[in-house]
C-alpha positions as CSV (number, residue, x, y, z in Angstrom):
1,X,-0.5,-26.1,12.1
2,X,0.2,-29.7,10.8
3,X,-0.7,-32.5,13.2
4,X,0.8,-35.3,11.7
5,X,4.7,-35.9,10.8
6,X,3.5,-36.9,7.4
7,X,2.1,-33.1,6.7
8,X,5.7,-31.6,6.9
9,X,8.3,-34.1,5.6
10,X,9.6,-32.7,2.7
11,X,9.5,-35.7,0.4
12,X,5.7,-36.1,1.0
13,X,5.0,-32.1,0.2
14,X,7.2,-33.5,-3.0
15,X,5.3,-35.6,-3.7
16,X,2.3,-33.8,-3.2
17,X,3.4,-31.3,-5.7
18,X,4.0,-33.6,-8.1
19,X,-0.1,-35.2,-8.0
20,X,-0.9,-31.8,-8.2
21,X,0.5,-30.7,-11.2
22,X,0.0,-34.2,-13.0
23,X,-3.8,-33.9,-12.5
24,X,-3.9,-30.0,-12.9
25,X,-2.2,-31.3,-16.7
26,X,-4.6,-34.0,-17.0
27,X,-7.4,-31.9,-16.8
28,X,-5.6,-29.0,-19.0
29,X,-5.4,-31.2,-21.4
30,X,-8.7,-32.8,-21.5
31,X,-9.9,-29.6,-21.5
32,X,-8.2,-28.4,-24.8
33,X,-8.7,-31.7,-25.9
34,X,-12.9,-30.6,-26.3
35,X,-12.3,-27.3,-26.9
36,X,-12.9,-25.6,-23.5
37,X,-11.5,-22.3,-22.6
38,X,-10.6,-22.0,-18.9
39,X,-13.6,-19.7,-18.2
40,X,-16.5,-22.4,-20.1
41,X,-15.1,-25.3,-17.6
42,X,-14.9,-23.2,-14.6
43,X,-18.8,-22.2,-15.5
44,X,-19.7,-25.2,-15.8
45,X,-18.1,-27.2,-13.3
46,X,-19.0,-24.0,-10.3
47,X,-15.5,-23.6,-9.6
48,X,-13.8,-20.1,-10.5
49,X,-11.6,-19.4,-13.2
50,X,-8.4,-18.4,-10.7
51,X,-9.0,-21.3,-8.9
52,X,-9.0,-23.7,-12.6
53,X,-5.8,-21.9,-13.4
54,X,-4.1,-22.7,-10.0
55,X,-5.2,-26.1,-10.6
56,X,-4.1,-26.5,-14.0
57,X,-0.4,-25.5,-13.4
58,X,-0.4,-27.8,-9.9
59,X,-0.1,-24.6,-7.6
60,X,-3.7,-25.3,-5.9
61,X,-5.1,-28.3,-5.1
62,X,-9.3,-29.4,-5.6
63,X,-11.9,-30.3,-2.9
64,X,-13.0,-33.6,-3.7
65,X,-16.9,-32.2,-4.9
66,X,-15.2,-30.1,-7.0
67,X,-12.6,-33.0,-8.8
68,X,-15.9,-34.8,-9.8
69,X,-17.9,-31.9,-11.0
70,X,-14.7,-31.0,-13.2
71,X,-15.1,-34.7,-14.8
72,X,-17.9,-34.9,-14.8
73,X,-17.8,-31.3,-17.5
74,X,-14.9,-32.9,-19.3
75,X,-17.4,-36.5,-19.6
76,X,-14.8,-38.9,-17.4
77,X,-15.0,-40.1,-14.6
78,X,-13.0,-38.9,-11.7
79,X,-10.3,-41.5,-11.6
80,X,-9.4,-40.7,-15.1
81,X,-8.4,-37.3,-13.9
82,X,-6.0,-39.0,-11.6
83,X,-4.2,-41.1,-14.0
84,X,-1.3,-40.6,-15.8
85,X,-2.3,-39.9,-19.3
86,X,-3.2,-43.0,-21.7
């Protein structure tokens, strides 16, 4: 159960959403950008490949470990990950 007034107004879940899917495409795209099929980065990086695919279309979010052993597959740094793309 949310504690805070911040966990349930709608425009912050919006928002949320929204930094979801931009990284989840950031990383979907670094990944095909180097040739990685889902299942190579989620071998690599420890996470599974239904949780890469949540990720990638912005329906699940990442533990923090796991946003820097995902850039640190792809060879960026973390911050890259959650930038809008260059």
């Amino acid at each position: 159960m949310p504690t805070r007034p911040s966990q349930v107004d709608p425009s912050r879940l919006e928002a949320w959403a929204r930094h979801r899917k931009a990284v989840g495409h950031r990383i979907r795209t670094l990944r095909i950008e180097q040739g990685l099929t889902q299942e190579a980065l989620a071998l690599e990086s420890g996470v599974t490949r239904n949780v890469l695919i949540q990720v990638e279309h912005g329906r699940r979010g990442l533990l923090y470990e796991r946003l820097f052993d995902i850039a640190y597959v792809l060879g960026v740094e973390a911050g890259e990950l959650l930038s809008p793309e260059q």
